[in-house]
N, C-alpha and C positions, 0 to 999 in steps of 0.2 A: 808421108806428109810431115812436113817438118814445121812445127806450133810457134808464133810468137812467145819471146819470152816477155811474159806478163809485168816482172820483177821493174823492167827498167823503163815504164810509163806510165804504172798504174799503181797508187799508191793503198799497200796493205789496211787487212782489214782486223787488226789486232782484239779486240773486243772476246771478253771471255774464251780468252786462250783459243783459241781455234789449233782441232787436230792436225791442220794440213793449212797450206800457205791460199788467204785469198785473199783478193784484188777485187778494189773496187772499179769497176769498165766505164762507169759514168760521173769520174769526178766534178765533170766542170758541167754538168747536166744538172736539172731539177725534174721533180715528175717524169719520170720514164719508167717504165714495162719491157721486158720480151713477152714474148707468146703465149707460151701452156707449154706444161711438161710433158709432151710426144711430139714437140717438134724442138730441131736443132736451131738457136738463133744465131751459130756461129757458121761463117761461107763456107763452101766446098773444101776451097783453099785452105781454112782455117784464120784464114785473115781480119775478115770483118765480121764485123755484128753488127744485128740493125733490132732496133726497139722504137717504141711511137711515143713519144713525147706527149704530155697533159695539157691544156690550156691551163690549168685550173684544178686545184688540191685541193682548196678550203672551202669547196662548195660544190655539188652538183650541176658538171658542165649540162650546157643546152643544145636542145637539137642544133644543126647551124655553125655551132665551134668548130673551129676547127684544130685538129691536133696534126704534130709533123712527123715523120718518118724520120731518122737519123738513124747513120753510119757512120760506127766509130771501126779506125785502123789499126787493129790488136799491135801493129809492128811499128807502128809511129807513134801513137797514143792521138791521134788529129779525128776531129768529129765535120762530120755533115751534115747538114740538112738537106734532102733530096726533093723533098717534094711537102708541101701540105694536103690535107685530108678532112672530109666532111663523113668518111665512111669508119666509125670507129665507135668505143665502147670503152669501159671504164676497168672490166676485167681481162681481154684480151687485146685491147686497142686497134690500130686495123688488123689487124690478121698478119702482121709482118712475115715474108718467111723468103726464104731464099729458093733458087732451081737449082737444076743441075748443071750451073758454072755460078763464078761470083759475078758475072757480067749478069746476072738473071736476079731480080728481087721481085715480090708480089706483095701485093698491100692492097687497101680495101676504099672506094674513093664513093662519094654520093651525089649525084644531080641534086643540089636541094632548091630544086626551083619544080623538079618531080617529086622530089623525095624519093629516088632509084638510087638504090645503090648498082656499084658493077667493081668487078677488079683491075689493077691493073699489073700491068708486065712493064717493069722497070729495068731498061738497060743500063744499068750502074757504069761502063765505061763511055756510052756516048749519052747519055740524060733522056734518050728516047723513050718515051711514054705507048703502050698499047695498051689502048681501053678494049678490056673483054665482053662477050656479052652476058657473064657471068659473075657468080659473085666469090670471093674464097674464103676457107676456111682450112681445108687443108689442101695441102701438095701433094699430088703422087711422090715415090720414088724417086721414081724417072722426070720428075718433073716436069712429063707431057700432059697432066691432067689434073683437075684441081675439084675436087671434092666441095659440095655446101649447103647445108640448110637454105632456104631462107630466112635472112640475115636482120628483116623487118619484123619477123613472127616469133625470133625466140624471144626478145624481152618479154613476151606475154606469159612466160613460164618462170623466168629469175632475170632479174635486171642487169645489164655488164656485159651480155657475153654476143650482142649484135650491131646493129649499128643505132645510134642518137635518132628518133623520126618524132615529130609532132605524132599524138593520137591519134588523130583523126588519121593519118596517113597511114595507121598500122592494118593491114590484112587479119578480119578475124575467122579462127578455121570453127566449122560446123561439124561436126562427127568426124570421120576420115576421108577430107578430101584428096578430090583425084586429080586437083591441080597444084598440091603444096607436096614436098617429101624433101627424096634426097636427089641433088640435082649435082650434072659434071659438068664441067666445060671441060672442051675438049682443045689444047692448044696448037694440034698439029690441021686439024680441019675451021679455027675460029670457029666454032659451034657449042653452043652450050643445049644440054636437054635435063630435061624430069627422068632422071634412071629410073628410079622405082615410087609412086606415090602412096601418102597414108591410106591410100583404098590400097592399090596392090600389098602394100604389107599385112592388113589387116587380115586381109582376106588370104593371106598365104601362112597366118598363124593362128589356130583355131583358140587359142588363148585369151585372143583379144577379141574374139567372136562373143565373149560369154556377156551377160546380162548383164553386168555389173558396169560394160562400157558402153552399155545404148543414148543413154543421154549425156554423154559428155564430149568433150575435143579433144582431136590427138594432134599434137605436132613437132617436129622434128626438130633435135640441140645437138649435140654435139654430133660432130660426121670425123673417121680417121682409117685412114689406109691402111693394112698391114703391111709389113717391112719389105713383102716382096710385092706389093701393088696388086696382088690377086684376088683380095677381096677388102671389103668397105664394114667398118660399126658403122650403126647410127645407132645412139638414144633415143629411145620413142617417147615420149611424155603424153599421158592423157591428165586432164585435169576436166572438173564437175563446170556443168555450164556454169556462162557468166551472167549473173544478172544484169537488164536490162540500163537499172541504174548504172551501175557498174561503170560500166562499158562507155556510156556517155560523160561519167567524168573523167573515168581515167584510164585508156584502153590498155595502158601496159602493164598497167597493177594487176594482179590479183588477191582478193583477200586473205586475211591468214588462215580461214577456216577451209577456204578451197587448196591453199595449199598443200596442209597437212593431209587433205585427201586427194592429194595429187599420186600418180601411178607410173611411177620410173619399169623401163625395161632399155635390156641392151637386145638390138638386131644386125645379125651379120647378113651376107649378101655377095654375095662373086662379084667381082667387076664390072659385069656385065647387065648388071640388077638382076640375074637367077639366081634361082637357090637360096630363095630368103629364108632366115632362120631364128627363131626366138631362142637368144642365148642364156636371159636371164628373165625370169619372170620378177613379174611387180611384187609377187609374195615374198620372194629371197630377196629381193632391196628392200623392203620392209624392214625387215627384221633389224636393219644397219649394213646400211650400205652406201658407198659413193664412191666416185673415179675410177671408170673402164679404162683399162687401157690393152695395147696388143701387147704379147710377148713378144720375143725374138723368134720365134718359129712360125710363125702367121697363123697358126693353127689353136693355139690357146688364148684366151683373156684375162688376164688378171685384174683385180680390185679389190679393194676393202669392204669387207664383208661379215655379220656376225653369223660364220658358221655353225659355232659352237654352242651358242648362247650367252656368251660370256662376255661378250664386247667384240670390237670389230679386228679380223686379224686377214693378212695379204692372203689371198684363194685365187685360186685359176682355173676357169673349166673350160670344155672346150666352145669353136665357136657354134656349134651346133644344139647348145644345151646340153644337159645332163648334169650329173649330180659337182657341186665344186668338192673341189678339191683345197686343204692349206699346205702353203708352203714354208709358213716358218711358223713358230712359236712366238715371233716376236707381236706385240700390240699393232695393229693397222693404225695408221693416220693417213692424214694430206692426201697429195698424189703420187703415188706411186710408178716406178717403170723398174723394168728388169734391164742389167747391163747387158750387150749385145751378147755376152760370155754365157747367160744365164747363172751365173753365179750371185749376183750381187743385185740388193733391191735398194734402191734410191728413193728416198721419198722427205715431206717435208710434215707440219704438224699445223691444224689448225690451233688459235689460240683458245678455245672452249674443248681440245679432247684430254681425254689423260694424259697425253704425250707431250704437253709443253708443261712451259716452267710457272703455270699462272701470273706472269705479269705484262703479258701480251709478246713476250719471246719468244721462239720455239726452233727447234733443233730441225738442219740439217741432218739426216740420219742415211745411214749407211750401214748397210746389212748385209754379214757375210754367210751365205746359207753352209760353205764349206767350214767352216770353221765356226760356226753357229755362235759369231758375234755381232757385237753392233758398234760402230763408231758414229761419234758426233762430229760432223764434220764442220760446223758452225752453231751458234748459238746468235738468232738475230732480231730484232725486234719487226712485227710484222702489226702491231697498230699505230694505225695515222692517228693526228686527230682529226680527223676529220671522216669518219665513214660513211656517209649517206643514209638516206633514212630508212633503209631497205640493207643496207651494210653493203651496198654497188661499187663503195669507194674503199672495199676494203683492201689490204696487201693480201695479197697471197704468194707463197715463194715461188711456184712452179718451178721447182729443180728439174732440169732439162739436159742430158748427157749429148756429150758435142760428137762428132763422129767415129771420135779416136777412142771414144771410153776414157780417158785419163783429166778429162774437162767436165764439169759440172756447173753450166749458169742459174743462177737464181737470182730473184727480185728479194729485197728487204725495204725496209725504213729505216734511215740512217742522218743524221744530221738534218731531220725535220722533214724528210721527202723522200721520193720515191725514186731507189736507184738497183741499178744491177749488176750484179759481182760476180765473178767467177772462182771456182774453188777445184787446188788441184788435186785431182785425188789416184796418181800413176802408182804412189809408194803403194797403194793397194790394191788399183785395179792393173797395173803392169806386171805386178808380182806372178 
């Protein structure tokens, strides 16, 4: 694959010395996002990116907004607009992600005349539109199958990371129902189905049988393929019932006190919805824990985690449970992913952990477990002003390795808004 050079349309991103050369990918853009850091936003090819456009920065957009899709030409510097979108969110936007060619783009679109969300199949070389009967979140591999919660039910756990719906229109789950989970569409038959639902997982982990989850609701957040598409995470969330009030003024909220006793787990699953497995119990994310992701062997999970007791550091175990395991000495932050090499941990920093600089900046970082160092590969500012009242509107960098390993895209705040930069990092990951 031979990379656009970044140098000669995208103007550098100088600011506290940066260790390695980056480029801003969205100068003549405002408000924009890629993804999450376990998907690539740059094409097959290596040519395009595509991220979703904001309505709206200075205030919490409304159901009904709608935001756009845009693809910029890493080899021209020239931007599109493909399509607009009522199926989107403030942390992930629509779920932009590419297939397996650059003629293949997916994104996330809403009936708001239903309040349905569905995906679509975006032929980037002739503008044809295929509405799915499903919703995405993630892409297979192969990019024959698309992984997805529903999309209406996670704001009911943290706001951002679903699609805009008036209350009333939001689904609420009762114990572990058996018609919400984790759902595929399947693009080679049009068919989408319920792989496995919060009954069947419940009931395939004696874990979440115990007493302590009989009165409350489970429902499903984040969903991500391993690298070879043979098996599926999902995040389980149970959270304490909602009170009746509650509920009637504000279906996506939940309060701070039901938060706090909110009950994160990570569950794996074969492709196939068999072989469900509790990889991480609610006790060991207690302790400090956040961002599952796969490794490069499909077979382990990494996250930040306080093993130790000491604070949170990068752990991997495997996906069937048992005891984790650290990998580096270094401090966990942000979100983390392992280079395809497994050599090297890529991750970003919230601006409340030990790992930023306290003034709402925070390090690109870059960790070499072979040589048990750590480089900064940028230093960028990651609060708006404007966060929402829930912090829905906040940055976060999701540093995302592109598929050659020697590209790293992430989101900042930069000239008052919100854009995405790419950062090269060959002189260390090509070494």
């Amino acid at each position: 694959m031979s990379l656009p050079d970044l140098s000669l349309n995208f103007p550098r991103y100088t600011e506290y010395n940066p260790s390695v050369p980056i480029y801003c990918l969205t100068p003549n853009q405002k408000a924009v996002i890629h993804r999450f850091f376990d998907s690539n936003p740059i094409s097959p090819s290596g040519r395009y990116l595509a991220v979703t456009k904001f309505p709206c920065e200075e205030r919490t957009p409304r159901p009904g907004e709608a935001a756009q899709v845009i693809v910029i030409d890493l080899m021209t510097g020239s931007e599109t607009a493909v399509a607009e979108t009522y199926g989107w969110d403030t942390q992930l936007g629509a779920q932009v992600q590419w297939g397996e060619s650059d003629d293949e783009l997916f994104f996330n679109d809403m009936d708001i005349e239903k309040w349905s969300p569905f995906g679509v199949q975006f032929d980037f070389n002739t503008g044809e539109k295929n509405h799915l009967p499903g919703t995405i979140y993630h892409v297979s591999p192969n990019g024959k199958q698309i992984a997805s919660p529903c999309l209406l039910r996670t704001g009911r756990t943290q706001l951002g990371y679903g699609v805009l719906a008036p209350p009333n229109n939001v689904p609420v789950n009762y114990g572990a129902p058996d018609d919400d989970g984790l759902f595929i569409t399947d693009l080679e038959t049009g068919k989408s189905h319920l792989l496995a639902s919060l009954r069947q997982i419940v009931d395939a982990c004696p874990a979440l049988q115990e007493d302590k989850y009989q009165n409350g609701n489970f429902y499903a957040f984040h969903a991500k393929w391993n690298p070879q598409g043979d098996r599926l995470m999902l995040v389980v969330r149970w959270v304490p019932p909602t009170p009746v009030l509650q509920r009637l003024l504000s279906i996506r909220r939940l309060k701070a006190a039901s938060k706090k006793r909110m009950r994160k787990h990570v569950v794996t699953m074969a492709a196939d919805g068999s072989d469900i497995q509790l990889a991480v119990k609610a006790e060991d994310w207690a302790r400090g824990g956040h961002h599952p992701n796969w490794c490069p062997d499909g077979r382990h999970v990494m996250m930040n985690l306080n093993i130790y007791g000491d604070g949170l550091r990068f752990a991997k175990f495997r996906y069937d449970g048992g005891q984790p395991e650290g990998m580096h000495d270094a401090r966990g932050s942000g979100h983390p992913s392992l280079h395809q090499n497994g050599r090297f941990i890529l991750t970003d920093t919230y601006p409340t952990e030990p790992t930023s600089y306290g003034d709402g900046t925070v390090p690109i970082r870059l960790i070499d477990m072979n040589s048990n160092t750590e480089h900064v590969l940028a230093r960028m500012m990651m609060e708006p002003k404007y966060a929402g009242p829930s912090r829905e509107m906040r940055v976060d960098a999701h540093p995302a390795w592109d598929s050659t390993g020697t590209i790293v895209v992430f989101n900042g705040y930069a000239n008052g808004t919100r854009q995405v930069f790419a950062a090269d990092v060959k002189a260390f990951t090509a070494a």
